[in-house]
N, C-alpha and C positions, 0 to 999 in steps of 0.2 A: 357896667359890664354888658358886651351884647351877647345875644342870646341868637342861639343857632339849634333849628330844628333836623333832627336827622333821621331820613323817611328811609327804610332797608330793612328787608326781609330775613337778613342773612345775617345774624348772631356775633357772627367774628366781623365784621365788616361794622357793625355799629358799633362796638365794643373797641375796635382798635380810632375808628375815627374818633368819639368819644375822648378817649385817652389822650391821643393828640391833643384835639382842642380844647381838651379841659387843662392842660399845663399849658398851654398856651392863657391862658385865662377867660374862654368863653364860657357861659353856661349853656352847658348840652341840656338838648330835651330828645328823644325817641320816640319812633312811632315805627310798627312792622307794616305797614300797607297806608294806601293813599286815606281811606275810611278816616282809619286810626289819627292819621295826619291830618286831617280837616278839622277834628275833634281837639288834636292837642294845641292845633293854630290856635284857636279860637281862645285856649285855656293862657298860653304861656306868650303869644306877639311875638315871634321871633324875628331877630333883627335879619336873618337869612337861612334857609331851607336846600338840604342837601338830599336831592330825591333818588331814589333808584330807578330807573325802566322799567324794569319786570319785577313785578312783583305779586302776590296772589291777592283775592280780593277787587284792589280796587289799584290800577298800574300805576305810575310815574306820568304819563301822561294824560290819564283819569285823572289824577291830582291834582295836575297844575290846569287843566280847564276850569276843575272845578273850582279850583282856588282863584283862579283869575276872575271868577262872577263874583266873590268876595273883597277882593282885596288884588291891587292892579300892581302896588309897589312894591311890597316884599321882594328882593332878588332872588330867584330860585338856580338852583347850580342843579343840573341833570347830570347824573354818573350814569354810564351804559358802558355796553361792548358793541353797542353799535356805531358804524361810521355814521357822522358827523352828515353825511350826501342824503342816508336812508331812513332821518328823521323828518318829522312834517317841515317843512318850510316856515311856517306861521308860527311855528313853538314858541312861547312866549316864558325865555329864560335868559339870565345872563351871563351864564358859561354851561359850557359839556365838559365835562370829567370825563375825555376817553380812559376810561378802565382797560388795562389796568393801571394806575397813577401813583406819583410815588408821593410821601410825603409834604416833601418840598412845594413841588406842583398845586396841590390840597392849601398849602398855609398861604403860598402865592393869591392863588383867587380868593380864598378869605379875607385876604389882608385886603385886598383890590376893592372891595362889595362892600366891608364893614368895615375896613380899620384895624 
């Protein structure tokens, strides 16, 4: 079973993705901020990482720097409302979830990353 961590601040946003992916057959893990997400990497190995942008604490793109001094493979999938042009250039992820995204779109790049 791969295992997919999901970094968002926003209560209905991890709750509906969650739901998704877990009939899909993944096992969800949760974290509300990048902090939080450093701590449950370490705990759970997740086969892929679904981050938010903004968030409090410590952001989406705090996370994946920090994550990438740790651990270079993990896929990490970026969800934002920001274009695609107005993120760093060196961002080191394998897809952007332009938010807002529907389903579909979501089990596509999953399927793509893990299987």
């Amino acid at each position: 079973m791969k295992r997919v961590l999901i970094v968002d601040d926003e209560f209905g946003i991890v709750e509906a993705l969650s739901d998704v992916l877990g009939e899909e057959g993944y096992a969800v893990s949760t974290a509300r901020n990048g902090r939080e997400a450093l701590k449950r990497f370490g705990e759970v190995k997740p086969d892929l990482i679904l981050v938010d942008y903004m968030m409090p604490v410590m952001d989406g793109l705090q996370f994946i720097a920090e994550l990438r001094q740790i651990d270079t493979q993990c896929p990490v999938v970026l969800m934002t409302a920001v274009k695609r042009d107005q993120l760093p250039p060196a961002l080191k992820v394998a897809e952007v979830l332009q938010k807002p995204f529907g389903v579909d779109q979501l089990l596509e790049v999953v399927q793509k990353l893990v299987g």
